[in-house]
C-alpha positions in Angstrom: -19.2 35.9 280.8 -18.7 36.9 277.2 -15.3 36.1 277.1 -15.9 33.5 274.3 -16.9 35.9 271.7 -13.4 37.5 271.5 -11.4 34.0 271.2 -10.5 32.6 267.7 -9.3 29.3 269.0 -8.6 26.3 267.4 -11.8 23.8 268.0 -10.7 21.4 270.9 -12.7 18.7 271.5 -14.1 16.8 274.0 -15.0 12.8 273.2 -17.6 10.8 273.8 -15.9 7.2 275.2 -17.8 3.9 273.7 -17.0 1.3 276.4 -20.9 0.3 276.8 -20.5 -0.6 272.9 -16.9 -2.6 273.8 -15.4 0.1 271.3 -12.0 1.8 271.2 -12.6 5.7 272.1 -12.6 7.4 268.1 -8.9 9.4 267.6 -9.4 12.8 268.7 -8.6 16.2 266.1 -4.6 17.2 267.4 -5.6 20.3 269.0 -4.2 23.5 268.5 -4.8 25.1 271.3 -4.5 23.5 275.2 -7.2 21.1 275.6 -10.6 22.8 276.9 -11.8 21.1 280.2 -14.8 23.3 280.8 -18.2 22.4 279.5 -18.5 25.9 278.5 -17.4 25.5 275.4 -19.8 23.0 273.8 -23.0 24.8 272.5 -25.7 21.9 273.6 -24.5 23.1 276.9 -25.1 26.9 276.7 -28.6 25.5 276.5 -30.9 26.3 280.4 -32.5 23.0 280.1 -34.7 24.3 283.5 -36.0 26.7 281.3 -36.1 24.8 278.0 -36.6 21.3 279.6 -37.6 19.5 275.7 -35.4 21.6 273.1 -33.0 19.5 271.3 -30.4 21.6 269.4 -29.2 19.6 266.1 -26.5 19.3 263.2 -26.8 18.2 259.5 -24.2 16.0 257.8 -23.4 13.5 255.7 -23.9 10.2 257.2 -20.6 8.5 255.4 -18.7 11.5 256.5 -20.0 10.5 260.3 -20.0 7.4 260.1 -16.2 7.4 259.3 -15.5 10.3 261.4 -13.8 12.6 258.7 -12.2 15.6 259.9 -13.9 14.5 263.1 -17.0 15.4 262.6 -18.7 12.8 264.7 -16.7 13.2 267.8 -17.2 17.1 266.9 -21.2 17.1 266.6 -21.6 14.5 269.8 -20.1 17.1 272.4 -22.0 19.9 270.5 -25.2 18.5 269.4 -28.6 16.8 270.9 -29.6 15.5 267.5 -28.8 14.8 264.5 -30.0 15.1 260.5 -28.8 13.3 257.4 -28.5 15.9 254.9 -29.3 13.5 252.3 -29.4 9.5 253.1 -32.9 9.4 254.6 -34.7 10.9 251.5 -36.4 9.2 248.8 -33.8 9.4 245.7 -31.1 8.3 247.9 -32.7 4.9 248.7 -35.3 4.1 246.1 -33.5 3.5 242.8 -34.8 3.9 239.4 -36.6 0.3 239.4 -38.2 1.1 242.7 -36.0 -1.3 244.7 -35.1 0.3 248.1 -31.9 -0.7 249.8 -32.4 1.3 253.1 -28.7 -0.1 254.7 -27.2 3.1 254.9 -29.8 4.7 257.1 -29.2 1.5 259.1 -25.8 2.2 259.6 -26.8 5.9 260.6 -29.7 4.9 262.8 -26.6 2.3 264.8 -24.1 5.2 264.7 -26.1 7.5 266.6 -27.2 5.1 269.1 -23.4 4.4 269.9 -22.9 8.2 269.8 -26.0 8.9 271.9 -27.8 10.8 270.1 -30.9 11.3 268.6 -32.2 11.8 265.2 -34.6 13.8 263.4 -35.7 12.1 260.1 -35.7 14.6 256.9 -38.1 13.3 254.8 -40.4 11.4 254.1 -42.9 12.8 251.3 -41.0 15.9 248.9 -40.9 16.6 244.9 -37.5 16.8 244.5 -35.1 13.8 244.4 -37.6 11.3 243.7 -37.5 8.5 240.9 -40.0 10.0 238.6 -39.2 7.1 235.3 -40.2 4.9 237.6 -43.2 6.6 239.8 -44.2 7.6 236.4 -43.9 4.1 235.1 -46.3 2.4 237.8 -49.3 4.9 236.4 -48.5 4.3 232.9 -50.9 2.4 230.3 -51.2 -1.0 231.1 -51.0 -4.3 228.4 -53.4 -6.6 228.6 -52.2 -10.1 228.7 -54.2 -11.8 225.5 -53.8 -14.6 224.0 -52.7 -14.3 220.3 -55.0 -13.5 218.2 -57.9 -12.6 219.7 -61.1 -11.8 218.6 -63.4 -9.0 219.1 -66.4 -9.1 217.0 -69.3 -7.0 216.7 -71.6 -9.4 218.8 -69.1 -9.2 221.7 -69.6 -5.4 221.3 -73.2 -5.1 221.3 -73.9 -6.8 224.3 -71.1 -5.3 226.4 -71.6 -1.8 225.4 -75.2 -1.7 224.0 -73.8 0.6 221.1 -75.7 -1.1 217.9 -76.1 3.3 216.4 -77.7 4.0 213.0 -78.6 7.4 211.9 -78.8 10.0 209.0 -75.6 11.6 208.0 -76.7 14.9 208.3 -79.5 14.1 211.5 -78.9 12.6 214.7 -81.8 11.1 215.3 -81.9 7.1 216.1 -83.1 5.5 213.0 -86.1 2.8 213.9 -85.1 -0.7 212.1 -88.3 -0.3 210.0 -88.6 -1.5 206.0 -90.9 1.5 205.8 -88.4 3.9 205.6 -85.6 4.9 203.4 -82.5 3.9 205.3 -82.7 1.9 208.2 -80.2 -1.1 210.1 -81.5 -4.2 211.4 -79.9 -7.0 213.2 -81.3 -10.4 211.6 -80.4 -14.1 212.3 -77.8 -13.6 209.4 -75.8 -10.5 210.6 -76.2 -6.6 210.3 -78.5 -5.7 207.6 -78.0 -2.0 206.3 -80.4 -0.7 203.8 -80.4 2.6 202.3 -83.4 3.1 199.9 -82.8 6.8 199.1 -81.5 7.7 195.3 -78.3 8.1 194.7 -76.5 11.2 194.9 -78.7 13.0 197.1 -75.9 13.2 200.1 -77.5 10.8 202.0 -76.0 7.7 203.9 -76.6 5.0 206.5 -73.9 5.0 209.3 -73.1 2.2 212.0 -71.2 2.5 214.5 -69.7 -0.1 216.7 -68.4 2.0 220.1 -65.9 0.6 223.1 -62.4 0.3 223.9 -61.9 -2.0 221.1 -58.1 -0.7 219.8 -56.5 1.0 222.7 -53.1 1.1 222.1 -51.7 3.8 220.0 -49.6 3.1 216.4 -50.0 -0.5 216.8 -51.5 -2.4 213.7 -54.8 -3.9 214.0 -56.9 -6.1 211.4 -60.1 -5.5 210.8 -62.0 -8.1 209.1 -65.4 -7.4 207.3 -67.5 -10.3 205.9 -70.1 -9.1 204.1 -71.8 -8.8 200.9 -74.2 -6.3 198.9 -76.8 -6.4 196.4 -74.8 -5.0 194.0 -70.9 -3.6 194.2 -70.6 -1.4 196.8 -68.4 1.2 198.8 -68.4 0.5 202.6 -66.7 3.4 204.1 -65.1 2.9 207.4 -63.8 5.5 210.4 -61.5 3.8 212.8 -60.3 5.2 216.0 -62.1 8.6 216.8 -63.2 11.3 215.0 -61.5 13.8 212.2 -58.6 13.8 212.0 -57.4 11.4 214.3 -58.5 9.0 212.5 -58.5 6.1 210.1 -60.1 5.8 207.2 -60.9 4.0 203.7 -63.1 2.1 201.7 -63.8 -1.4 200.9 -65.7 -2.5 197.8 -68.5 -5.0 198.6 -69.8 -7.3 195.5 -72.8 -9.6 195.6 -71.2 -12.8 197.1 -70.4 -13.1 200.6 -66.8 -12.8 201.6 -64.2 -11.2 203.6 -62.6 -8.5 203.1 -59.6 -7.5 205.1 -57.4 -4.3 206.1 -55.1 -2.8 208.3 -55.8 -0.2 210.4 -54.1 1.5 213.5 -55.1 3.9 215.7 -54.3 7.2 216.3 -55.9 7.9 219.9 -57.2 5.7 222.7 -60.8 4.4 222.0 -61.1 2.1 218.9 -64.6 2.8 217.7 -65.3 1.8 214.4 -67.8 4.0 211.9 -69.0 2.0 209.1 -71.1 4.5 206.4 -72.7 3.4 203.0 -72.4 6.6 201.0 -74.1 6.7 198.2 -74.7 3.5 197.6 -78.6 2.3 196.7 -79.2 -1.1 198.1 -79.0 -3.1 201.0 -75.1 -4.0 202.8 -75.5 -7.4 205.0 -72.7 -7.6 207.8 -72.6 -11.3 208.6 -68.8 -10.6 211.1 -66.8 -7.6 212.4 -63.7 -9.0 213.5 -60.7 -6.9 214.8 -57.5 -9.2 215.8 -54.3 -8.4 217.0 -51.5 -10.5 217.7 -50.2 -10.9 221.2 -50.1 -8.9 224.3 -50.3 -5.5 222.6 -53.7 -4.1 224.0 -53.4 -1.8 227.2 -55.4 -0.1 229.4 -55.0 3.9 231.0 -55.3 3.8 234.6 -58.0 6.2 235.7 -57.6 9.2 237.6 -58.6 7.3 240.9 -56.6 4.1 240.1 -53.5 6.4 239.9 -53.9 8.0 243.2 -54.3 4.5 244.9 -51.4 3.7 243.0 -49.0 6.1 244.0 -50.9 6.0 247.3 -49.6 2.4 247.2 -46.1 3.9 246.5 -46.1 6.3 249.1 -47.0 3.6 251.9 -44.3 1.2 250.6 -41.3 3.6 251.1 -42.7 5.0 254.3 -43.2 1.3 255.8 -39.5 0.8 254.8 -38.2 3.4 256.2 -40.3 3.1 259.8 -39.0 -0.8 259.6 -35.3 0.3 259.0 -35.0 3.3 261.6 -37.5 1.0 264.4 -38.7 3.4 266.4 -35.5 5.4 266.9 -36.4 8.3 265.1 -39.3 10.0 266.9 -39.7 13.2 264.9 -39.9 13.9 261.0 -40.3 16.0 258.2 -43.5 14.0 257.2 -43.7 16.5 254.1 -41.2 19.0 252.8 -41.6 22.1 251.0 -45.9 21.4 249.9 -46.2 24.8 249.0 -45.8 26.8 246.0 -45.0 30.9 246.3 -47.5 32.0 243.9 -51.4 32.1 244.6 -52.5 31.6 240.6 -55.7 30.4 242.1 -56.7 34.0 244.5 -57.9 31.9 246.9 -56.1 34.2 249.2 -53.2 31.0 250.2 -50.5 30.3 248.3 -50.7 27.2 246.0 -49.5 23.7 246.7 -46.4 22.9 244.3 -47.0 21.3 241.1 -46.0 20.9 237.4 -47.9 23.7 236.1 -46.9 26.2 238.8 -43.3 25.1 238.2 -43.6 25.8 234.2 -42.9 21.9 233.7 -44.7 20.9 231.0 -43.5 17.2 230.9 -43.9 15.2 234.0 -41.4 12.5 231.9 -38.8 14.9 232.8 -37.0 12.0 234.4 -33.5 13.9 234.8 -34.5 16.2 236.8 -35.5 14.4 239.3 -38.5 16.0 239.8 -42.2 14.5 240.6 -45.4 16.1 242.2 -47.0 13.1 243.7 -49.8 16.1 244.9 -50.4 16.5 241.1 -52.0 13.1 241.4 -52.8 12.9 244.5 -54.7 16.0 245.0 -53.8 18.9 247.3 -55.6 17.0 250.2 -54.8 13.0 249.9 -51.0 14.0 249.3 -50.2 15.1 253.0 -53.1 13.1 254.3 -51.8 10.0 253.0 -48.1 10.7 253.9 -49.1 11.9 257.6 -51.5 8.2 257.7 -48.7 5.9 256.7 -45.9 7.6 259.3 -48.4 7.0 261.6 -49.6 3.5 260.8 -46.2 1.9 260.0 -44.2 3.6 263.0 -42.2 1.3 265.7 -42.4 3.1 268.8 -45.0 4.4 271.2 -47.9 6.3 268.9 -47.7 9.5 271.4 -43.9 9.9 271.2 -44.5 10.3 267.2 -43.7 14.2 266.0 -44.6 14.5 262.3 -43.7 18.0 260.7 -44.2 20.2 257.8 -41.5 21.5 256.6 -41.1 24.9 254.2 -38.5 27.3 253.5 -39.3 31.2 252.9 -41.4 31.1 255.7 -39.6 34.7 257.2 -40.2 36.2 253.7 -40.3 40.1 253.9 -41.1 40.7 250.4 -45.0 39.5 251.0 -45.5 39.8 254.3 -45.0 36.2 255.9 -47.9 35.3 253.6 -46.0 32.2 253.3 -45.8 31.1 256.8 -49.3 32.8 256.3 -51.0 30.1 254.1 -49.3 26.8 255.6 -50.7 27.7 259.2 -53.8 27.5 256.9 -53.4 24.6 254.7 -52.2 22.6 258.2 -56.0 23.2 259.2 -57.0 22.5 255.6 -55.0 18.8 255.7 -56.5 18.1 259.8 -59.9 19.1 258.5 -61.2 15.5 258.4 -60.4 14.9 261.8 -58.5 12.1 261.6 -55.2 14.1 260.4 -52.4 15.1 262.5 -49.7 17.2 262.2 -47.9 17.9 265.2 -45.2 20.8 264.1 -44.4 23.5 262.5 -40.3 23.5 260.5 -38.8 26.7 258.9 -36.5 26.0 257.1 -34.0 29.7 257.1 -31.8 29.6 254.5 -31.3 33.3 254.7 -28.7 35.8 254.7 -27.2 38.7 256.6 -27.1 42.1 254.8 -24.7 44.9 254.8 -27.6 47.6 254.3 -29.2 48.0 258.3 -32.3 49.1 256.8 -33.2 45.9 254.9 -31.4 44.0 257.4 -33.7 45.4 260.1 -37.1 44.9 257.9 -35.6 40.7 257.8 -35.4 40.8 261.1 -38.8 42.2 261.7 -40.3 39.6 259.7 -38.4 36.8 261.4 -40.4 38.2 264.6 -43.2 38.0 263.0 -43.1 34.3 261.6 -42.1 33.4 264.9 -45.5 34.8 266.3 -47.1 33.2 263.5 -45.9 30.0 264.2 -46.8 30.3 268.0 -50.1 31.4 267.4 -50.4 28.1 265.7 -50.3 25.8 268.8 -47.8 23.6 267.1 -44.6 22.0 267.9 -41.9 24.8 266.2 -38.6 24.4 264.9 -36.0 25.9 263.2 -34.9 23.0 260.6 -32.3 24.1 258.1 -30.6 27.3 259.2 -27.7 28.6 257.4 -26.8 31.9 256.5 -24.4 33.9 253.8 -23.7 37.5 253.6 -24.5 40.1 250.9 -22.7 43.5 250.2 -24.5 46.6 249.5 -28.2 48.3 249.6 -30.0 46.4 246.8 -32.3 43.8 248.2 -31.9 41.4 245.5 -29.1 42.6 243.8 -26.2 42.9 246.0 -23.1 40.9 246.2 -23.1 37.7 247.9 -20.6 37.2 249.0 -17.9 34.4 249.0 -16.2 33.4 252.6 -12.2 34.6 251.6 -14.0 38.3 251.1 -15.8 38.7 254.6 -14.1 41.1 256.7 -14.2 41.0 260.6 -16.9 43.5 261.4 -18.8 41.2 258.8 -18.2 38.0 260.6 -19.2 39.6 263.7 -22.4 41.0 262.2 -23.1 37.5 261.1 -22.4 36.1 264.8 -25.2 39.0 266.0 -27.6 37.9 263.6 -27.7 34.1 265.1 -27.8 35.9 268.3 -30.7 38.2 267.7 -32.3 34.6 265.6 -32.3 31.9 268.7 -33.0 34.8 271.3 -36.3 35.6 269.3 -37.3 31.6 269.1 -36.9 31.2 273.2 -38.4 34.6 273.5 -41.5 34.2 271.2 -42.2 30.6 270.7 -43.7 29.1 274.3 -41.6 26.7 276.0 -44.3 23.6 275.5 -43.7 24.1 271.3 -39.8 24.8 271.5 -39.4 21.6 269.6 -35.2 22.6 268.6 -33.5 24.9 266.0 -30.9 22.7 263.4 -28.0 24.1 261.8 -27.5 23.2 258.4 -24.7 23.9 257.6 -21.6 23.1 260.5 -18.9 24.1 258.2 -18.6 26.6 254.9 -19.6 25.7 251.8 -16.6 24.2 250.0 -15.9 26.7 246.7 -17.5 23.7 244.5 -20.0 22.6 246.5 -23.3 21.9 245.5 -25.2 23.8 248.3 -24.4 27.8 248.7 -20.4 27.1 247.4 -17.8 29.0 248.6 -19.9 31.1 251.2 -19.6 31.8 254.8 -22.9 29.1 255.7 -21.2 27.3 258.4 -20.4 28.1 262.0 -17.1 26.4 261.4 -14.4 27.2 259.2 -14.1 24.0 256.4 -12.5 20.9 258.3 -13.6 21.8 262.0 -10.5 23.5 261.8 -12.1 26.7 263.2 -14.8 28.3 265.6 -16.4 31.1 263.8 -17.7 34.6 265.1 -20.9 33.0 264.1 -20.5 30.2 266.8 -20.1 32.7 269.7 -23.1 34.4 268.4 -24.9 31.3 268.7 -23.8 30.6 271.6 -24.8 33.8 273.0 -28.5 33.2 271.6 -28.6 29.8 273.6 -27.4 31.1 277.0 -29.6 34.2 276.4 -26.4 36.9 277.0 -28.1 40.5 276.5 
């Protein structure tokens, strides 16, 4: 019965024919060994489907690769595989490009190829941080220009009665000052303009101050003109504040005679705002304001967006891409990673849960960052409206039947043994956190298990204890669970975190063969622990090893494959095992 874990065959395989699709039958891999004509030998098929009736058993690739069959890899993962994932093509850096145009034709292409193939897919993802467009995410939030005419005026009138700000007070109190000739300094609005008086001797630190508040200069190190027409009863100082307050901002004087003029200057702000602080000093006399005028030429005024106008933005942004990409797969792809890796491994706040990811968390101090590729919409969005509004637009914008739609969230560390599953721990409870307004849904459960197989049995035993106990986690949840990214590598010698890992050329046989018993002991525990009604699939990663310069776990032993298909590994017969159950 077991007869498969001993052979180190040449992969045969069997073809899937495409007559329904008036296609020629793909060429097959020249075989090695004698052609296999027993079903045996395809992993889907070690499955009991009596006794796990809805469990679909996938591969990730690359969807060029399948599309154009390379090393066989499509004919390869339709005898072997239920489902399907793109390891990269269905997220959002791979069809939204720096301008926010989307060209989604490639998953097209993949959504036709696995019709014709027969099988299903399972769509990885829709809402994540990493491989986004953050210039242009970014970009949608940022200040906004105000389309003005050239030239135009804002005036102190305009001011008053928009913002009600007409302010006079003592320099050293800050009391409002009455407009009353009966005491020493006072501002009144006449028929004529702004009258400023200061009665008080000169020299005694006193002065008269009016200010004129609003979003009157709002965009930072452009040049304004302000333009003062006034005149005094005798030569005066008018000291003006522009902007904000010490130091940020802009300051100087203007000397006022006795005949009404203007008086111009250039001023440019330092921060958003634009107030403008006009103050007498020591001046005896009376200052009569007949104009304020600021000007600027051309579109050059903008406006920040509000905390609430940025979330509506990027909740805009959100919807957009996930409408696309429900329009482009049609109702074909049934099940998703609605949102992928939320959560953070540190809880900074000792709320007892582990923190959502962010910038802060992730020491990134500049959300500009454009090259890496990096954005936490959740940093906007808040902790709550990020998956809530990624979980509502899956939902609105899918094709198909609403009760065939599975959404997911997605994590990876889940099985941790260093804090005991607190991971796993903290996303049951932020899944009841996100569902809390009762209008949420999230249907599953995905760990991700990027792990590794260790020489040591005693920390390989503690892994495997907390495997078990994620699995029971997960159950205990009542949710769809899945095994989404599984891949493993191995690591020589009894440090935890220091040993060697391992590149594929240095595995010996007993290693292999411990790797092949770990996938056993892996998809036994999932059919064993998880209840046949949420045994939505497990997904292997990785089908093949990591290529020496490959981006993801190079040159290590992560596939079940040697590179090329050209190989079953031990690791294949221990996954086979785990499906059919063998003791």
């Amino acid at each position: 019965m077991k007869k498969y874990l001993f052979l180190t065959m040449v992969v045969a395989l069997v073809f899937v024919a495409c007559e329904k699709d008036n296609e020629p039958t793909p060429e097959p891999i020249d075989p090695v060994d004698p052609p296999i004509d027993t079903v045996e030998y395809f992993l889907k098929t070690y499955v009991d489907r009596s006794l796990h009736p809805d469990f679909k058993f996938s591969g990730a690739l690359d969807v060029t690769e399948f599309h154009n069959n390379k090393n066989g890899v499509r004919d390869t993962v339709t005898a072997h595989f239920d489902e399907i994932v793109a390891g990269n093509a269905m997220k959002y850096g791979s069809v939204v490009n720096g301008s926010g145009k989307m060209d989604f034709s490639r998953v097209k292409t993949f959504v036709s190829d696995a019709k014709k193939a027969g099988l299903t897919i399972y769509g990885h993802t829709l809402a994540w941080h990493s491989q986004q467009q953050p210039g242009y995410l970014l970009g949608l939030m940022a200040d906004k220009e105000v389309d003005v005419p050239d030239n135009e005026k804002i005036d102190i009138a305009d001011v008053e009665i928009k913002y009600s700000t007409l302010k006079s007070w003592n320099y050293w109190k800050a009391d409002f000052v009455q407009a009353d000739n009966n005491v020493d300094y006072s501002i009144k609005i006449t028929k004529e303009g702004v009258l400023i008086t200061n009665k008080k001797k000169a020299n005694d630190n006193y002065m008269v101050q009016y200010q004129i508040a609003g979003n009157l200069m709002t965009k930072i190190g452009t040049k304004y003109t302000m333009t003062i027409k006034a005149k005094a009863t005798g030569d005066a100082t008018l000291n003006y504040s522009v902007g904000s307050w010490y130091p940020d901002n802009t300051s100087g004087a203007i000397t006022i005679d006795t005949t009404m003029k203007e008086y111009s200057v250039t001023v440019s702000p330092k921060v958003d705002g634009g107030f403008v602080l006009l103050q007498t000093g020591n001046f005896v006399g009376d200052i009569l304001i007949e104009s304020l005028v600021i000007t600027h030429k051309g579109s050059n005024k903008t406006l920040a967006m509000t905390a609430e106008q940025k979330r509506d933005t990027l909740a805009w942004a959100m919807d957009r891409w996930i409408a696309g990409m429900m329009e482009a797969t049609d109702g074909y792809v049934k099940a998703w990673d609605v949102v992928n890796e939320a959560l953070f491994g540190d809880d900074k706040d000792k709320d007892g849960l582990y923190d959502l990811q962010n910038y802060e968390n992730n020491n990134i101090s500049d959300p500009s960052n454009v090259s890496s590729g990096t954005f936490y919409w959740q940093a906007f969005m808040g902790d709550l409206e990020y998956v809530r509004t990624a979980v509502a637009s899956a939902r609105k914008h899918f094709k198909g039947n609403p009760e065939e739609l599975k959404l997911f969230v997605n994590d990876y560390n889940l099985e941790s043994d260093w804090d005991s599953n607190k991971k796993v721990r903290s996303l049951v409870e932020w899944i009841k956190k996100w569902e809390a307004d009762g209008v949420t849904k999230i249907d599953g459960i995905g760990t991700q298990m990027h792990i590794s197989c260790f020489e040591d049995d005693g920390i390989q035993r503690n892994i495997e204890n907390h495997i078990v106990t994620m699995f029971e986690i997960m159950a205990a949840s009542g949710k769809l669970c899945r095994i989404s990214e599984l891949d493993m590598g191995y690591v020589r010698g009894n440090s935890r975190w220091n040993g060697t890992k391992l590149k594929t050329s240095q595995l010996t046989e007993a290693e292999h063969q411990k790797m092949a018993d770990f996938y056993k002991f892996i998809v036994k525990k999932y059919f064993e622990i998880i209840p046949v009604a949420q045994q939505y699939g497990i997904c292997q990663w990785c089908l093949t090893d990591a290529p020496a310069g490959g981006g993801w776990r190079g040159g290590e032993p992560v596939g079940i494959w040697t590179e090329g298909f050209k190989q079953r590994k031990a690791a294949y017969y221990g996954f086979a095992d785990g499906l059919a159950g063998v003791e």
